[in-house]
VOVEX-768165 format. One record per atom (N, C-alpha, C, O): residue in three letters; x, y, z. Coordinates in steps of 0.1 Angstrom, whole numbers, plus 5000, padded with zeros to 4 digits. Layout:
# residues N
ALAXYZ/...
***
This chain:
# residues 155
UNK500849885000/UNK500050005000/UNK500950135000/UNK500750214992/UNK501950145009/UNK502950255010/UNK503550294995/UNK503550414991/UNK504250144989/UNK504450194976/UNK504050234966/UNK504750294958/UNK502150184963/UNK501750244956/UNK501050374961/UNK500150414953/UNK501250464972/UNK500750564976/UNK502250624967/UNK502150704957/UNK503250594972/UNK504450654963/UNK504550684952/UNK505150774946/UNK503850574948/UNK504050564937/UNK502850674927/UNK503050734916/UNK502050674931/UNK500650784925/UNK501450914931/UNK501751004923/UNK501950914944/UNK501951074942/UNK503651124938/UNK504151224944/UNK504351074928/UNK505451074918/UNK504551084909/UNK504651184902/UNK503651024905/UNK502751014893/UNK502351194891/UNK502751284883/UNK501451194903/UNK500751344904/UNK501851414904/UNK501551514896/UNK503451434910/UNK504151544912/UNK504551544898/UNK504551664894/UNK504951474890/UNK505051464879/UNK504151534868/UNK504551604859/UNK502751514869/UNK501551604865/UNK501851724866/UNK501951794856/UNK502051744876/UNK501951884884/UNK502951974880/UNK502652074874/UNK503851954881/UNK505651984871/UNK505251984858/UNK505652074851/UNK504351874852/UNK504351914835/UNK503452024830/UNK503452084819/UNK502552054843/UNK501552184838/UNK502652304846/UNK502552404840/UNK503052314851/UNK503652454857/UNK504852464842/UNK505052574837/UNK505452344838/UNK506552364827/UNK505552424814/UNK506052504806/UNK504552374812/UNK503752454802/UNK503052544802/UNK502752614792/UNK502452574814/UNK502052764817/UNK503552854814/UNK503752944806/UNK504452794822/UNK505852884820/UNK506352924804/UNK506653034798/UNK506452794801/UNK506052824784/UNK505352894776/UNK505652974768/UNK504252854779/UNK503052934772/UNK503453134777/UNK503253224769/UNK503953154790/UNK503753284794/UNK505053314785/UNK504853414777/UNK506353264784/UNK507153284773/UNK507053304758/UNK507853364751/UNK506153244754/UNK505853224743/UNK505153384740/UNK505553474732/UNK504053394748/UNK503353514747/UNK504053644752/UNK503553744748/UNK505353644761/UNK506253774762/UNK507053814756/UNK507953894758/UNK506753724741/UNK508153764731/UNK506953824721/UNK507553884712/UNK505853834720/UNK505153884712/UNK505854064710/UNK506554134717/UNK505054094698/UNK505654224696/UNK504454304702/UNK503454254706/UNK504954464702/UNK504354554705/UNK504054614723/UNK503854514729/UNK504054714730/UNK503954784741/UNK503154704752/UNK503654684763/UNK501754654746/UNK501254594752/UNK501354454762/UNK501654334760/UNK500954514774/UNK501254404786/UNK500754224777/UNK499554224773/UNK501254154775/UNK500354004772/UNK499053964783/UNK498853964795/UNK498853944778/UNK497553864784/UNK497553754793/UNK497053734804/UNK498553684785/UNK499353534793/UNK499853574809/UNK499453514819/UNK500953704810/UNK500853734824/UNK499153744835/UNK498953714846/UNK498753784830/UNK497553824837/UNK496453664836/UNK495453654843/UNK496753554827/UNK496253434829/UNK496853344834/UNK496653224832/UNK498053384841/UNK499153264843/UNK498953244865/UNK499553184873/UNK497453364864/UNK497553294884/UNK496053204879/UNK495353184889/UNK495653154869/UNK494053084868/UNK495052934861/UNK494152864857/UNK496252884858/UNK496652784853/UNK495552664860/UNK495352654872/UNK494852594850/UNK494052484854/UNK494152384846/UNK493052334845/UNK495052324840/UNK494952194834/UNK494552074842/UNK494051974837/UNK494852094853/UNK495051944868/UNK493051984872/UNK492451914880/UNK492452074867/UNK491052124875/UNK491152214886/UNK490252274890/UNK492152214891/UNK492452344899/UNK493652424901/UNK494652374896/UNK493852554908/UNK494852624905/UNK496252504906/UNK496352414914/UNK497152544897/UNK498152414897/UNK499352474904/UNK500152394909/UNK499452614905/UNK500452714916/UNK500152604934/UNK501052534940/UNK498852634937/UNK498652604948/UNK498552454951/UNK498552414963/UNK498452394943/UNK498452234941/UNK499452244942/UNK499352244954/UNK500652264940/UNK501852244939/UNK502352254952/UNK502752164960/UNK502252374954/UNK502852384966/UNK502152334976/UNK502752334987/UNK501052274977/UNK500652184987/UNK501352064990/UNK501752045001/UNK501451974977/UNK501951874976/UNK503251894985/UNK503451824995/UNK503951994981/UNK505452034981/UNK505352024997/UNK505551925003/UNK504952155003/UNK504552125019/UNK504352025022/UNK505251995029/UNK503251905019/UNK503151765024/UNK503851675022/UNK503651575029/UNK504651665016/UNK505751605006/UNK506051485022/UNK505951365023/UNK506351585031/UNK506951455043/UNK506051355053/UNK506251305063/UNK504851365043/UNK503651325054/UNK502951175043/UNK503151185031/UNK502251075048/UNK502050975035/UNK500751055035/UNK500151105045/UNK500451045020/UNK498951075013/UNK498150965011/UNK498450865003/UNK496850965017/UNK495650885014/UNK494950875005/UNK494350785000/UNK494851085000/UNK493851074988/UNK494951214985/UNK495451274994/UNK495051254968/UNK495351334958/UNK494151344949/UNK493951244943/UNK493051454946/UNK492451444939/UNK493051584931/UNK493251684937/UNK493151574920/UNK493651704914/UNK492551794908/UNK492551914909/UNK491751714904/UNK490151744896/UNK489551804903/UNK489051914900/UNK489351734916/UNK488551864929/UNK489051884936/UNK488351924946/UNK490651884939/UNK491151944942/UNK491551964957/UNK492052064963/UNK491151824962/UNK491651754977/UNK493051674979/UNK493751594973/UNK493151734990/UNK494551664992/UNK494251585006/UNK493751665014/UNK494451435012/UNK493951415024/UNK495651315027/UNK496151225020/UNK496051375040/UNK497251315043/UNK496651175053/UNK495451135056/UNK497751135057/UNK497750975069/UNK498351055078/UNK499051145077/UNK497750975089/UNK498451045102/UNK500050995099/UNK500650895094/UNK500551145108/UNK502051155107/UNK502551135121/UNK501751185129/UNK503251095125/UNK503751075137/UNK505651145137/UNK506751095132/UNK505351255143/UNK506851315141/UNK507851205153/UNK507351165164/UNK509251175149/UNK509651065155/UNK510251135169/UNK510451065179/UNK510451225169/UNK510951315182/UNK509451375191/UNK509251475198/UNK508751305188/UNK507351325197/UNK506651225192/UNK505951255182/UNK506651065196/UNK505350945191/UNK504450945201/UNK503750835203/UNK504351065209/UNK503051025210/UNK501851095207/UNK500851085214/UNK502051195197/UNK501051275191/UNK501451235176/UNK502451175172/UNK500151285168/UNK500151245153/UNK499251345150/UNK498451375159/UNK499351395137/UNK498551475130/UNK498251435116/UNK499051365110/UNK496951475111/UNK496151425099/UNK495851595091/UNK495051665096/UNK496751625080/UNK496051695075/UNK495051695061/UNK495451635051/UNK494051735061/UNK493251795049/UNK493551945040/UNK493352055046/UNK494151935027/UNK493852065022/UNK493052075010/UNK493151975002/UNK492052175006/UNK491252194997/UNK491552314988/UNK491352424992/UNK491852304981/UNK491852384968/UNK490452404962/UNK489952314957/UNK489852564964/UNK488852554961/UNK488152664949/UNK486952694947/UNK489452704943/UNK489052794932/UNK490252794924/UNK491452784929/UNK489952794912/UNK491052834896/UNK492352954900/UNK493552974897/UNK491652994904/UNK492753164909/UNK493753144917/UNK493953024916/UNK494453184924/UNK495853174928/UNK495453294942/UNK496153404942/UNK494653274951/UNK494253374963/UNK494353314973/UNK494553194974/UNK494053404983/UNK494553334998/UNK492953214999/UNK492953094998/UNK491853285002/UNK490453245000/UNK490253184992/UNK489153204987/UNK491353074984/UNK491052934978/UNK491752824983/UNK491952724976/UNK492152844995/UNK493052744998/UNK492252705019/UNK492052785029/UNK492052585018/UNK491352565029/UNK492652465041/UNK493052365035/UNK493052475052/UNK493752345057/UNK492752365071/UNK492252455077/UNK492752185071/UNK492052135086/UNK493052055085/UNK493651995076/UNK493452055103/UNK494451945105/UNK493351865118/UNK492551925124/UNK493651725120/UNK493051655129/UNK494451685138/UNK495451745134/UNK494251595154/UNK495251565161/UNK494751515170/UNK493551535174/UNK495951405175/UNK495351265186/UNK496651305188/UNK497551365182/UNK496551225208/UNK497551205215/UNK497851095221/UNK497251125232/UNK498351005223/UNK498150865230/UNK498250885246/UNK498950935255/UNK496750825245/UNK496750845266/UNK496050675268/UNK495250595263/UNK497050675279/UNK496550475277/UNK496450415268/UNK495350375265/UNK497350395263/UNK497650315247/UNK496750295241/UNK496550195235/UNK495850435238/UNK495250495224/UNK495550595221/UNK496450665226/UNK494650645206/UNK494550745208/UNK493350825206/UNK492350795200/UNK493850925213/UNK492251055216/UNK492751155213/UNK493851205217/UNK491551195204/UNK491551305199/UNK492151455209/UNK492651425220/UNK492151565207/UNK492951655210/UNK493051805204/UNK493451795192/UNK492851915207/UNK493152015195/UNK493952105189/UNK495052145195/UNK493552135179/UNK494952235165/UNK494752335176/UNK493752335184/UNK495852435176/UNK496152555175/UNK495052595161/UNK494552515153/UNK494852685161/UNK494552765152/UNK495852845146/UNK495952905135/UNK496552845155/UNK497652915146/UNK498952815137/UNK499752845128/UNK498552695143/UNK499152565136/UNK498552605117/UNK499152645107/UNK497452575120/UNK496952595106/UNK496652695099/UNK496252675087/UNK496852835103/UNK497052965099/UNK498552945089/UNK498552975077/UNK499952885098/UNK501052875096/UNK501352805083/UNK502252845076/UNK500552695080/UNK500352605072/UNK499952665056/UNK500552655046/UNK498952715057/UNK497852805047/UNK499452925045/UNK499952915033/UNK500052985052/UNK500653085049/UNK502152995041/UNK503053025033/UNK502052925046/UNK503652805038/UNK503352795023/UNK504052805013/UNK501752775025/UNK501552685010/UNK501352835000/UNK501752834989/UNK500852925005/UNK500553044992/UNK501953074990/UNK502453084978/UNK502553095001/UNK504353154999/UNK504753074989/UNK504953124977/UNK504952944991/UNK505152894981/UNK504652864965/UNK505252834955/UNK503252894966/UNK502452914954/UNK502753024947/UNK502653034935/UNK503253154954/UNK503253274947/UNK504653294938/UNK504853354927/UNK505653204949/UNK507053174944/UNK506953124933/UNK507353184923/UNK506152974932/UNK506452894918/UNK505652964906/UNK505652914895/UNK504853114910/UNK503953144898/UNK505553274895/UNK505953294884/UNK506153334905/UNK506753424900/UNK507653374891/UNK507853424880/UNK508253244897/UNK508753174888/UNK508853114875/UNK509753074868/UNK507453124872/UNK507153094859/UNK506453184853/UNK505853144842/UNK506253314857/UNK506053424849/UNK507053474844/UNK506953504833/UNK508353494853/UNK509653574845/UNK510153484838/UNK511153504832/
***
């Protein structure tokens, strides 16, 4: 199971890399055009949707989650659902995140994170709660990074 989780989401990062390498293109293609005028392509390159949703913010989701196993990748609508993670310098808490990508555009108000969290009390575990600022931190990781990979492929 582990490996084919690996294996799909090399699959998806690979997706996800071939539409950012061809928005990048396409925005090159259209800045060599002649004439004064701004292109167009800059000003369509924060709506990139080949994957069904913004692929800036997809990206950098993935990228963020990168160290956590994934349960579900949906690119189409745009869910991302992690496996509890167990950081090894603290096993007895674990966290589960969810992120939603919920609009074409490249804004803060398209990007959703809920994180679960359990603690082991008598060799279970029970539930427990986020910070709110845990998941504020998170949301702010993933646009930083979305805004990066769009600057990046705008210039």
């Amino acid at each position: 199971m582990a490996l084919r989780t690996t294996n799909r989401f090399r699959l998806i990062s690979r997706r996800a890399a071939r539409a950012l390498l061809l928005a990048g293109g396409a925005a090159a293609l259209a800045a060599c055009g002649g004439g004064g005028e701004r292109p167009e392509a800059d000003l369509a390159a924060s709506q990139v949707t080949s994957i069904g949703v913004n692929s800036y913010l997809w990206r950098a989701s993935l990228d963020t989650l990168s160290f956590m196993p994934l349960l579900q990748a949906d690119s189409a609508g745009g869910v991302i659902v992690t496996d509890w993670y167990t950081n090894p310098s603290n096993p007895n808490e674990r966290v589960k995140i969810t992120v939603s990508i919920l609009d074409q555009d490249l804004r803060a108000d398209a990007l959703r994170v809920a994180a679960s969290r359990e603690v082991m009390q008598n060799g279970s575990w029970v539930s427990a709660p986020v910070q709110a600022a845990t998941v504020q931190k998170l949301e702010d990781i993933i646009l930083t990074k979305a805004r990066d990979l769009r600057r990046s492929a705008v210039s």
